[in-house]
N, CA, C and O of each residue as an XYZ file, in Angstrom:
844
protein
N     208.176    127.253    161.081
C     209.250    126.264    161.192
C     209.057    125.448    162.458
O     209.063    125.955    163.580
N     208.895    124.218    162.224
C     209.350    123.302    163.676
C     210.431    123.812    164.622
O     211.164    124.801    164.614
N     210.210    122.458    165.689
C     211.450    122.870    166.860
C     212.729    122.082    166.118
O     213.928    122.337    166.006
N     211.764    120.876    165.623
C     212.822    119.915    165.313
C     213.564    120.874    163.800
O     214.755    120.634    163.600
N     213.018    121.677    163.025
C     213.651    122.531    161.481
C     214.280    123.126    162.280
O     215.502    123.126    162.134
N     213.741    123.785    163.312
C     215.052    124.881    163.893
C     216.639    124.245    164.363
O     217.648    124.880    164.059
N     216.710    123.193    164.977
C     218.002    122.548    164.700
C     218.998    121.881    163.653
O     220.189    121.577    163.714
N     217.792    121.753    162.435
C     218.604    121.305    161.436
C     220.042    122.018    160.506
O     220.339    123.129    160.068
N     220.441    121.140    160.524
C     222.009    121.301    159.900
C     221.391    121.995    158.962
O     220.354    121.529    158.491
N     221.904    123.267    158.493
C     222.285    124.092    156.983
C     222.891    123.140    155.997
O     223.847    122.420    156.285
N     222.325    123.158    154.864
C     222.765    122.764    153.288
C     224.288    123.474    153.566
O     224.789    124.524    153.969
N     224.727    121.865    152.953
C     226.527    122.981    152.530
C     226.305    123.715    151.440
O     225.342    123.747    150.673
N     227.648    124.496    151.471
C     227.597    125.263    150.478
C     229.075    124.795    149.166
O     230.306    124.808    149.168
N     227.966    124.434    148.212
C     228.856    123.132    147.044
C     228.777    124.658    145.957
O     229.966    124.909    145.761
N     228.138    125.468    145.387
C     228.289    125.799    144.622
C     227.741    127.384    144.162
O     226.526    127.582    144.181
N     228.696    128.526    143.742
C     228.598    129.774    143.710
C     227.244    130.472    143.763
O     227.310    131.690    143.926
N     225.944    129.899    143.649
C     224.754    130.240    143.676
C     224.949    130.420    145.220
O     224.874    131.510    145.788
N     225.234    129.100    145.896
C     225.244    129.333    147.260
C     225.858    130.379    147.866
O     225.412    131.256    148.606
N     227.342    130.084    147.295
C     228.217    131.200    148.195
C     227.173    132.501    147.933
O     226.584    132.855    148.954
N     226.884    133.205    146.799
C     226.662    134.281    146.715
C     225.247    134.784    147.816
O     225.172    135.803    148.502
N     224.174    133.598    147.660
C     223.338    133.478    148.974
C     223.838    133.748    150.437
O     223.270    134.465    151.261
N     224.784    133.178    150.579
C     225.527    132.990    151.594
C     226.104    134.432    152.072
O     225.729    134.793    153.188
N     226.758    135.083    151.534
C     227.101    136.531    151.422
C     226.213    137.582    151.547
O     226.255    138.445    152.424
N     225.415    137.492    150.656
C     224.295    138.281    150.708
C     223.412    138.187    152.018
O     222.657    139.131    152.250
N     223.447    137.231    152.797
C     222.115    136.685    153.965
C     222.920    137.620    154.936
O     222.448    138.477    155.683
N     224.259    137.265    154.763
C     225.032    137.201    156.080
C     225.556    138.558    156.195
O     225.639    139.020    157.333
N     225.949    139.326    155.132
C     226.298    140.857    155.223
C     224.968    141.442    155.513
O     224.924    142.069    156.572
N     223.952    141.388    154.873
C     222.380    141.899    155.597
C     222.804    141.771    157.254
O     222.991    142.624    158.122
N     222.851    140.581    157.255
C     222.747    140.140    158.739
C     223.576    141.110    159.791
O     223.261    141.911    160.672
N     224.755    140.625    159.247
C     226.204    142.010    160.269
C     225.783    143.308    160.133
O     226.367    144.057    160.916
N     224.681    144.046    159.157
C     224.943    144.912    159.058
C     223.285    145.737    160.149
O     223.098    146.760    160.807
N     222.385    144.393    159.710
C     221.031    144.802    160.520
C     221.004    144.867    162.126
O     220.586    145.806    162.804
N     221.602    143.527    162.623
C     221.341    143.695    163.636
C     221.877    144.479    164.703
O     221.347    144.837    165.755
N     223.091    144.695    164.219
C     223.714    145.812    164.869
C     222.965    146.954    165.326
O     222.751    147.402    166.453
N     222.527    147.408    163.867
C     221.510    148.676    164.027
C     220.530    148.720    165.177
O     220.640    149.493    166.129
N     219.560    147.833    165.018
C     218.172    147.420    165.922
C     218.810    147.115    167.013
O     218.173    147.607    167.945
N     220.140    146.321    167.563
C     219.829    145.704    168.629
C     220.902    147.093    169.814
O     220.962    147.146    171.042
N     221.797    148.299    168.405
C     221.859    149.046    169.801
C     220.844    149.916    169.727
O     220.436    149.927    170.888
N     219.961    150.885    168.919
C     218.616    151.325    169.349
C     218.001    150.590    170.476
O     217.909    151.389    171.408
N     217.623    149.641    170.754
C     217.022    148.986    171.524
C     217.398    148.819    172.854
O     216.589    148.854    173.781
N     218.983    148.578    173.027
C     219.650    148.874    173.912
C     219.603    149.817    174.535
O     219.297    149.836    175.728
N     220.147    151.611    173.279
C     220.187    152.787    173.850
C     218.582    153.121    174.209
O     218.605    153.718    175.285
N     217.380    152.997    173.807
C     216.230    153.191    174.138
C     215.562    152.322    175.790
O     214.581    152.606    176.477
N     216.550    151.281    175.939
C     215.753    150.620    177.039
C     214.062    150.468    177.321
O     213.753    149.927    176.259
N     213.158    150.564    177.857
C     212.148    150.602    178.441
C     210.974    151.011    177.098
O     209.860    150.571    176.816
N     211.952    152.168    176.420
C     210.963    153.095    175.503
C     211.160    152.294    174.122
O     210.522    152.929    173.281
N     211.909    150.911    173.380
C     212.524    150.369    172.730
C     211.332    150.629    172.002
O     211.259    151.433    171.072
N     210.288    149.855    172.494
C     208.784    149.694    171.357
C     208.093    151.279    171.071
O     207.330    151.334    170.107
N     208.238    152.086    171.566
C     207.961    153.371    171.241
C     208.729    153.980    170.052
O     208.312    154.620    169.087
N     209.925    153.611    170.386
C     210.894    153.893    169.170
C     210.878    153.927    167.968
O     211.046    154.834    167.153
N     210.424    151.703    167.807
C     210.865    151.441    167.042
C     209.383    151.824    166.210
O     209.232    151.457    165.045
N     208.597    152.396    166.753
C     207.333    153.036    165.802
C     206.905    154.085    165.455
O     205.830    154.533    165.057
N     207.830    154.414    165.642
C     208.172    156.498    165.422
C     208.543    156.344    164.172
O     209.332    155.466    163.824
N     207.917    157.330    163.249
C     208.376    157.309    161.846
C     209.498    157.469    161.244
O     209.955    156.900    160.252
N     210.301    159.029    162.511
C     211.639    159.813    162.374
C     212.494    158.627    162.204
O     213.185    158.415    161.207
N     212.378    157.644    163.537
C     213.464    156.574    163.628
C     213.291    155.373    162.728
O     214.207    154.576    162.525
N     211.930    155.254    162.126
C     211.821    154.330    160.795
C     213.139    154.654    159.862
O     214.228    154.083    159.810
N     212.599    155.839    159.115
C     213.107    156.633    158.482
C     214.702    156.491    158.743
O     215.441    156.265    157.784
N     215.171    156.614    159.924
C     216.898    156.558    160.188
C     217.473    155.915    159.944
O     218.518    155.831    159.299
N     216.288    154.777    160.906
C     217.345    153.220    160.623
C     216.873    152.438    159.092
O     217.380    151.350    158.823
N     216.028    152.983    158.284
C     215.939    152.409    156.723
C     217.049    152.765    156.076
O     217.508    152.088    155.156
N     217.805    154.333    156.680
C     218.550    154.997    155.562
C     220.258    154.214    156.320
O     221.222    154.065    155.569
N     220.334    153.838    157.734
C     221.206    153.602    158.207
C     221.612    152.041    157.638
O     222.807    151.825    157.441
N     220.565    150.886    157.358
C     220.819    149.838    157.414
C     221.183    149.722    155.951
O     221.914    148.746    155.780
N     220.863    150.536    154.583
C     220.932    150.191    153.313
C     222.472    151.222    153.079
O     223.182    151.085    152.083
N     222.811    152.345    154.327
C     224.436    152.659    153.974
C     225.209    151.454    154.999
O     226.397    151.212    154.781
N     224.635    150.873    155.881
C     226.042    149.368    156.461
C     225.507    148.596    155.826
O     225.798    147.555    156.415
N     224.687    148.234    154.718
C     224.937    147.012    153.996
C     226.289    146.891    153.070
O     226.981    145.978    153.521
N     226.787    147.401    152.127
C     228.038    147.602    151.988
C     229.257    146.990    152.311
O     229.963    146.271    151.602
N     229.470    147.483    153.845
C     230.254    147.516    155.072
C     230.203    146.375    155.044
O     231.184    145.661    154.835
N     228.638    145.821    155.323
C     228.744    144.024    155.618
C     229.419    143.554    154.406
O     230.321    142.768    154.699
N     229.340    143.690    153.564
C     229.557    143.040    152.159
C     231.253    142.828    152.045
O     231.983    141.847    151.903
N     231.456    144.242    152.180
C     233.436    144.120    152.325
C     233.850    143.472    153.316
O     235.017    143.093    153.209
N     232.941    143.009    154.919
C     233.647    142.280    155.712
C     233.840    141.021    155.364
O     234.910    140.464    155.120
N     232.797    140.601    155.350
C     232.201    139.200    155.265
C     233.096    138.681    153.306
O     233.610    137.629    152.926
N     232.941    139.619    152.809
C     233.918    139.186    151.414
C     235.358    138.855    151.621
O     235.991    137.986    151.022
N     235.754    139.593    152.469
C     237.351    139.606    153.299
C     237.399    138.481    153.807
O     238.385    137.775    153.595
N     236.285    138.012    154.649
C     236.348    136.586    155.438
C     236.196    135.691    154.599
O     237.042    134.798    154.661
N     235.533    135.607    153.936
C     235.529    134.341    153.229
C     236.973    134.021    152.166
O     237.500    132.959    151.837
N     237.331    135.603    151.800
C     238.504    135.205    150.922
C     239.385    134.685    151.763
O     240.131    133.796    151.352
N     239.487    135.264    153.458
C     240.536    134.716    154.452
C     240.672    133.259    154.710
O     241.681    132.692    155.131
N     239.381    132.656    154.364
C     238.963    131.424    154.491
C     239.359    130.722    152.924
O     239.952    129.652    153.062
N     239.173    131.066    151.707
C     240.023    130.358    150.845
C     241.030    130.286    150.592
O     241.530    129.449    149.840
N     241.775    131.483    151.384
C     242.942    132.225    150.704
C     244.219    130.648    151.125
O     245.269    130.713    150.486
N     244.116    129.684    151.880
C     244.725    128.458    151.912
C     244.922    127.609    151.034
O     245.986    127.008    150.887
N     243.819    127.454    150.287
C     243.677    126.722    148.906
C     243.934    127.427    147.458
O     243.669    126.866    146.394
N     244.502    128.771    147.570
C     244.769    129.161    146.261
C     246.386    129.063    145.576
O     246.910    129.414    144.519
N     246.821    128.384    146.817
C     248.531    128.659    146.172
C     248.785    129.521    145.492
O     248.110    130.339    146.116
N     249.320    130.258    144.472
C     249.964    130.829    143.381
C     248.308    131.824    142.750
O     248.386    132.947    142.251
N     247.472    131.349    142.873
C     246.268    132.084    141.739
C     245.601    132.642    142.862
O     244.390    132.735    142.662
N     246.060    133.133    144.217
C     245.232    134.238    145.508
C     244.907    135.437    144.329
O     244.457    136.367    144.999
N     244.917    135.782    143.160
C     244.518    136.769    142.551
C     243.569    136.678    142.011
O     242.581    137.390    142.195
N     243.678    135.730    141.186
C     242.671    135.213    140.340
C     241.321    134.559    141.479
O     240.179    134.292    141.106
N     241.882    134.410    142.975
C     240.416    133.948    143.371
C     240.258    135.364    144.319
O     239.478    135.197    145.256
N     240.780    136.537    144.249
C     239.661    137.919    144.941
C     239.219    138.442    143.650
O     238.313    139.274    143.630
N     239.821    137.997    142.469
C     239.228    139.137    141.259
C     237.891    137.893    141.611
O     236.952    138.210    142.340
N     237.960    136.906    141.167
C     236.370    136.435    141.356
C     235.652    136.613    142.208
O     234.473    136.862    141.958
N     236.094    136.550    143.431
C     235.044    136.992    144.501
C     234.768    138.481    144.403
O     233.603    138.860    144.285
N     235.598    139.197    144.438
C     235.059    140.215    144.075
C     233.926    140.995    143.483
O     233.234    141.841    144.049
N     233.824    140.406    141.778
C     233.081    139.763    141.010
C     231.810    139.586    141.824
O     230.866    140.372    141.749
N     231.838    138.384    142.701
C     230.441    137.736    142.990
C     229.992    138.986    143.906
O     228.878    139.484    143.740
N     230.667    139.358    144.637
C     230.377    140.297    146.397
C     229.547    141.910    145.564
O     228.565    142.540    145.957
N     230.328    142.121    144.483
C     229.437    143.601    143.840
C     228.245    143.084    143.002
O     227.378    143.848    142.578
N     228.243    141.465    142.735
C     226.862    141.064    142.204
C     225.658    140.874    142.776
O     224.519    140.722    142.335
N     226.258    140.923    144.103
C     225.401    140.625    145.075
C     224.392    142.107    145.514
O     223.209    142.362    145.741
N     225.741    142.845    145.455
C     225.433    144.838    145.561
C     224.271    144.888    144.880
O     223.143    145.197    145.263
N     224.915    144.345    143.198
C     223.808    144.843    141.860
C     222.374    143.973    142.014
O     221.441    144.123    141.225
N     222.351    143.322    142.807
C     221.003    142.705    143.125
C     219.755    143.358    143.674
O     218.685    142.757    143.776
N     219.898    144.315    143.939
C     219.067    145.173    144.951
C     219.159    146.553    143.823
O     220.221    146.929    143.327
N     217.568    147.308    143.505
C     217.415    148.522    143.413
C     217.980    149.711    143.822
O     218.180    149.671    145.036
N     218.288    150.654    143.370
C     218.307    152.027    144.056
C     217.307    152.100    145.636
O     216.123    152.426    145.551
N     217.682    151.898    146.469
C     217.025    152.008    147.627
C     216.305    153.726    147.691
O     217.004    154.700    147.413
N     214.986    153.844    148.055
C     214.289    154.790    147.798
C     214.692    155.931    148.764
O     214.334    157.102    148.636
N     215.485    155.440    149.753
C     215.732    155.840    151.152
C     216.976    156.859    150.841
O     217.246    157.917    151.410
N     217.695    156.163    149.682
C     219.103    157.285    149.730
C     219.075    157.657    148.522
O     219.043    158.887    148.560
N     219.069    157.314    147.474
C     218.683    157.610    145.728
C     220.064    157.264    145.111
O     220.984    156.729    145.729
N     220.086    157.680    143.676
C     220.472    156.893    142.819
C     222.585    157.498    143.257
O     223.534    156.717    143.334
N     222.636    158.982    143.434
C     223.685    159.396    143.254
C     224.523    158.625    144.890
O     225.753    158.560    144.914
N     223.899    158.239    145.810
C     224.373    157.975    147.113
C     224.862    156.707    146.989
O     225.887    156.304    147.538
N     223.949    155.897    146.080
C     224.105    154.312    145.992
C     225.418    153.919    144.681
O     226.206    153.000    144.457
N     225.135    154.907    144.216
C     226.354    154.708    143.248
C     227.864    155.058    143.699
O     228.910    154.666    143.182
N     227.677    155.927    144.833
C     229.159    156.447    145.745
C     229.450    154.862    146.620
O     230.569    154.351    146.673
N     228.633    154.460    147.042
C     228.188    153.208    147.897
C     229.212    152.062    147.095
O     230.184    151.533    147.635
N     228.884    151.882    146.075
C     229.382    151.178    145.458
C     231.089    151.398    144.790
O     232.062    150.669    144.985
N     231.006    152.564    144.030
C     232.256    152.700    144.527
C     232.945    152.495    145.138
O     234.012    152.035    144.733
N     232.660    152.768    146.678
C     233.842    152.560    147.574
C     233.336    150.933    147.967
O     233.837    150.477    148.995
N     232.538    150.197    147.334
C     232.705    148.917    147.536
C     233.897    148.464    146.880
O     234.864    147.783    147.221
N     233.612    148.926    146.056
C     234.614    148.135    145.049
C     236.051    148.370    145.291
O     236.864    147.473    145.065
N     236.466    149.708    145.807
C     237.913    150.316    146.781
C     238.124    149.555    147.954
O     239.251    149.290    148.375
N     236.936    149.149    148.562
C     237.272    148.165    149.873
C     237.492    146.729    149.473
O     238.125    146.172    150.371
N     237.239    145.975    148.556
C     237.660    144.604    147.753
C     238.730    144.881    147.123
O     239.523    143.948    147.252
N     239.297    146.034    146.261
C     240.559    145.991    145.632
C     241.691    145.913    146.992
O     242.815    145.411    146.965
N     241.064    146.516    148.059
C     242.517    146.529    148.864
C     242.727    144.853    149.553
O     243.824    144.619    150.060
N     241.924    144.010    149.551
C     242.016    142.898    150.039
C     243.638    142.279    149.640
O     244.602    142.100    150.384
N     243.520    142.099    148.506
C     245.054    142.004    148.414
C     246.250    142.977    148.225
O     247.012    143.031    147.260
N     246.252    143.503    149.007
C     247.468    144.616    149.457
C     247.934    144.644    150.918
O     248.451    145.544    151.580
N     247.679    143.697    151.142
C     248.061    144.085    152.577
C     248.242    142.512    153.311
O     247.414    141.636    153.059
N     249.220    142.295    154.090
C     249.303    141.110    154.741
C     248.121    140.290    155.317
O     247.505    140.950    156.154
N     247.629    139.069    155.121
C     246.711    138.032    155.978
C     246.282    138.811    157.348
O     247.174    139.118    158.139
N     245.028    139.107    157.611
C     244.446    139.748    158.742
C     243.331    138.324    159.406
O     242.693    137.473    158.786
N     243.506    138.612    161.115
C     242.684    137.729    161.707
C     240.997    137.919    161.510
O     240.409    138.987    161.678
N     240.574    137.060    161.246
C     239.774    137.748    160.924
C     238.368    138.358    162.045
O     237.161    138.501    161.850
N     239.225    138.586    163.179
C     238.654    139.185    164.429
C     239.275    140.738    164.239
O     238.913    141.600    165.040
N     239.965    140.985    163.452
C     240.621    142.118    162.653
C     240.049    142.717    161.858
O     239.798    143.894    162.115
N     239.664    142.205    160.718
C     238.719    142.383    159.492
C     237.971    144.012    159.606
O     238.060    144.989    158.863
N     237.142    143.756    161.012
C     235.911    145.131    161.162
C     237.001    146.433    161.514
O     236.548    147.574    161.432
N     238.480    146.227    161.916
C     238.758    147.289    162.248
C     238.827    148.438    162.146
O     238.997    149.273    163.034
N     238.589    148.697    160.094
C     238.930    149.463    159.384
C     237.388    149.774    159.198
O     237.102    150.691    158.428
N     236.695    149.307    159.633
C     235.199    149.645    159.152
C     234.186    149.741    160.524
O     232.983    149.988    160.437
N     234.795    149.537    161.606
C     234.076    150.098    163.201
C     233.582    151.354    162.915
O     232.354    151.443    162.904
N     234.524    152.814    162.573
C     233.921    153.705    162.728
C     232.861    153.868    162.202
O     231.831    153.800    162.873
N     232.837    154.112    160.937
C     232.275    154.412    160.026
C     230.502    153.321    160.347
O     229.336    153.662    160.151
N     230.866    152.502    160.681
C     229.714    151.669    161.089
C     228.807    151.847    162.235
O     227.621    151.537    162.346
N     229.887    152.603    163.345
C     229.097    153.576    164.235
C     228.567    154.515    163.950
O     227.347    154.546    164.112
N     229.169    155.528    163.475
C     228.581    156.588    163.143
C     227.336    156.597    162.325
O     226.889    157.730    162.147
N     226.668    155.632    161.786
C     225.784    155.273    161.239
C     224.215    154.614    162.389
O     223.102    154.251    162.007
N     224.591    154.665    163.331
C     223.324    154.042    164.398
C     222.590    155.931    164.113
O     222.944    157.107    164.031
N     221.473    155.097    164.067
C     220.002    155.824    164.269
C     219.776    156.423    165.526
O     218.608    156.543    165.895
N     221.041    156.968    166.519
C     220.858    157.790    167.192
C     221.627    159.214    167.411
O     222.403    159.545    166.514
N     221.506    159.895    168.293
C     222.345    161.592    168.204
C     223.998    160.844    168.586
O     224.345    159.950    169.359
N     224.702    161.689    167.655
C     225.736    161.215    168.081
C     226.532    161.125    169.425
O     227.270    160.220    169.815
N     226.198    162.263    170.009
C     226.611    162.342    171.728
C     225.999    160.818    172.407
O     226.522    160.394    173.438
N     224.993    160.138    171.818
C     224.631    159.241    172.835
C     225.659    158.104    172.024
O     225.632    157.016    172.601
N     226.617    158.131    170.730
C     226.912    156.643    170.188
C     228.528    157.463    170.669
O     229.451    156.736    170.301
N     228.838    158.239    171.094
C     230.322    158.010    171.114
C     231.367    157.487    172.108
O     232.591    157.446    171.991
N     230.331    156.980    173.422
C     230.936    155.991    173.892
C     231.104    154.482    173.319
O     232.008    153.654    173.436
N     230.009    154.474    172.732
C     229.697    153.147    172.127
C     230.483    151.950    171.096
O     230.157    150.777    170.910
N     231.651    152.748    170.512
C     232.179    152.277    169.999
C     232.982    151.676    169.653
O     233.314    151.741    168.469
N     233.759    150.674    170.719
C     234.152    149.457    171.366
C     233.243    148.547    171.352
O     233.378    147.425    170.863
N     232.369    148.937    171.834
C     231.329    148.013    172.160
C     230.402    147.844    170.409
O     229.659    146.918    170.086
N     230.684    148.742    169.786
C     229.857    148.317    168.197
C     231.197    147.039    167.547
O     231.021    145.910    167.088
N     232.178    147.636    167.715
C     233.667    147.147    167.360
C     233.693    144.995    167.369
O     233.776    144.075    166.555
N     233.561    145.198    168.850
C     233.300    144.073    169.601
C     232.413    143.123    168.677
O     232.646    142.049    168.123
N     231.076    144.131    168.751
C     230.005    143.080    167.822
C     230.324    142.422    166.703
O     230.101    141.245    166.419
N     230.973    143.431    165.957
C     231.304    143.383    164.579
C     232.568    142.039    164.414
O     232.667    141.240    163.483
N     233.262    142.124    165.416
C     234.580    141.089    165.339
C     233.601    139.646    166.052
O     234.161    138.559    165.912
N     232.493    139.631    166.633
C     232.350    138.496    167.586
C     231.533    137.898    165.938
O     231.749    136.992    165.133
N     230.414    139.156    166.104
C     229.539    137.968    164.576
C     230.502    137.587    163.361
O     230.238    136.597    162.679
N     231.573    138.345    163.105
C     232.261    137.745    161.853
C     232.782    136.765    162.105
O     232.542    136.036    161.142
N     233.568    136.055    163.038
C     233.818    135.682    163.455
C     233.183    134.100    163.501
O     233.824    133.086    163.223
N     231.672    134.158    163.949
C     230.876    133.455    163.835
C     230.333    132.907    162.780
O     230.021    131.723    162.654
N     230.125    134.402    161.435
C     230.290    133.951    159.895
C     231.082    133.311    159.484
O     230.764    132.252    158.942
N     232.618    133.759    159.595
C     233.524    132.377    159.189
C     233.190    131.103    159.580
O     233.042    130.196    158.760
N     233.074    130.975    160.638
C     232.834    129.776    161.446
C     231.802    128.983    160.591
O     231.886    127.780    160.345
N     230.852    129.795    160.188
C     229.802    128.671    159.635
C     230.510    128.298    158.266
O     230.752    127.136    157.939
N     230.786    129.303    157.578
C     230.750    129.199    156.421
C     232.395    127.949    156.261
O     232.681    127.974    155.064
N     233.122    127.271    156.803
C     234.423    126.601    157.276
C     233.367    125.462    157.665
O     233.598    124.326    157.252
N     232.246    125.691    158.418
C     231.640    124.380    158.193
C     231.429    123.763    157.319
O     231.914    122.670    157.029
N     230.246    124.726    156.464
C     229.108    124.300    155.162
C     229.781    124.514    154.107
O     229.095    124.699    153.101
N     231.538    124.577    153.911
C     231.862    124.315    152.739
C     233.142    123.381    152.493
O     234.034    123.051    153.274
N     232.965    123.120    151.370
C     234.759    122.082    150.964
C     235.787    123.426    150.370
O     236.293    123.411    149.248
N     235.893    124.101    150.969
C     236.901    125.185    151.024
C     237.914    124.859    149.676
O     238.201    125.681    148.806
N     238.329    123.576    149.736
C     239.573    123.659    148.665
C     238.686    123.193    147.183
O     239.258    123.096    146.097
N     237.372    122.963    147.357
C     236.372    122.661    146.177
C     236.468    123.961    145.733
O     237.181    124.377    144.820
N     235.460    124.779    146.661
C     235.534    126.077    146.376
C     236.330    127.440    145.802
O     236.063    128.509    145.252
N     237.549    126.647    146.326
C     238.850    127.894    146.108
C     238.629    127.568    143.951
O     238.369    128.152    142.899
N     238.943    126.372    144.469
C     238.932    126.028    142.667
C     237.645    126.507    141.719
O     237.817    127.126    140.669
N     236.448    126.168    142.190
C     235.647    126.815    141.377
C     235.999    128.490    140.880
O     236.105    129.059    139.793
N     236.095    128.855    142.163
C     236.322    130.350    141.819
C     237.463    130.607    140.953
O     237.392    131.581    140.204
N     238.487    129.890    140.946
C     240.029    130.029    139.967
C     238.994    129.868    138.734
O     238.514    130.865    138.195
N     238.786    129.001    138.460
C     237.929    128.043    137.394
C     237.185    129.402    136.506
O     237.275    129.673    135.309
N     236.365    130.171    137.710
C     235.147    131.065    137.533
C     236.096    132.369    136.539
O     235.882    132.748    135.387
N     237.287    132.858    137.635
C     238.013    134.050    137.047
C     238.474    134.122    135.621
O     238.539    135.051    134.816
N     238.795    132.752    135.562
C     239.930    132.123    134.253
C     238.622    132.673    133.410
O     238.788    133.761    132.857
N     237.086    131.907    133.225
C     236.614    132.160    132.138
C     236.098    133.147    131.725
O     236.077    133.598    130.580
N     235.342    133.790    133.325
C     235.557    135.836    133.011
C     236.905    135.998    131.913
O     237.031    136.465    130.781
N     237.495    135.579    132.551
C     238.431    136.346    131.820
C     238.674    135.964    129.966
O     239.153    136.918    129.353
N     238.452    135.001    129.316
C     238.032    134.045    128.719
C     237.127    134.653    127.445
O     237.201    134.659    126.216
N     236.120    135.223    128.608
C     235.285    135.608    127.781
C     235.339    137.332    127.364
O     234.778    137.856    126.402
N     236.038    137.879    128.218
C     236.693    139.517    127.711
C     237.557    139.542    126.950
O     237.915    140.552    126.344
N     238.058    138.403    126.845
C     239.179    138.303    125.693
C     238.824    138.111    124.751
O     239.605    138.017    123.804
């Protein structure tokens, strides 16, 4: 990539191929770098030794494919927080669709070899328990969003736990600063009240077509 590609404006995002791109890049994203960048942290000096040790291959493969998930329910939360303005009266009809898109995104990816078939299917499950609760509960900031999903997202770093249990403010933090930053883009690169409608649009004919 150029210097000059590296500044270029991102394609908006006009239409559900995107969003679902969009979701998918960006829950990877919340959920990877976290991992690598506190290993790297907690390792200091020895970071590159680490990160070529098989044991800790091995950890952080099995750590980053159980917080992908995690990313998926945040970042699904945010974006619904972000349409949830433009749905007036049908806020149902646009989380059953997103919903919809956020576990399609799940079903995109194999059985990861790292955890197997019975782990990834629990995985999902409770994906789908963390999107049903989206609407149950009052409008959250969405510097809020990770609150319910900090722990569980710590306890998942690729190191002994005695060394992550200070840490977890500081994982907390991350988690609220990058989402944060996800909304942000995604309030750029889209027509939000286009969007809200497609997705009404999208639910209606799911539904349409089960009937």
């Amino acid at each position: 990539m150029s210097l000059f590609g590296f500044f270029r404006r991102r394609p908006p995002i006009r239409d559900i191929a995107a969003l679902v791109d969009f979701i998918d890049q960006n829950a990877a994203f919340l959920a990877q770098k976290g991992i690598y960048e506190f290993a790297r942290a907690r390792a200091g000096h020895y970071s590159k030794v680490l990160f070529h040790e098989a044991d800790f291959k091995r950890a952080a493969e099995i750590a980053r494919w159980r917080a992908y998930p995690l990313g998926l329910a945040m970042v699904g939360e945010a974006v619904e927080a972000a349409l949830r303005p433009f749905v007036g009266d049908e806020r149902q009809k646009e989380i059953d669709a997103l919903s919809t898109l956020v576990l399609s995104v799940f079903d995109r990816y194999p059985v990861p070899a790292a955890l197997g078939a019975p782990t990834w299917a629990a995985l999902r499950e409770e994906l789908v328990r963390q999107l049903a609760l989206i609407g149950t509960h009052a409008p959250k900031r969405i510097k809020d969003i990770p609150e319910r999903f900090a722990q569980d997202y710590c306890a998942l770093m690729p190191i002994h736990e005695k060394l992550r249990e200070s840490d977890h403010p500081t994982m907390r933090n991350y988690l609220r600063v990058t989402l944060c930053n996800i909304h942000d883009e995604l309030v750029q690169r889209t027509d939000l009240s286009a969007m809200a409608a497609l997705l009404c649009r999208t639910a209606e004919a799911n539904a349409d077509g089960v009937a």
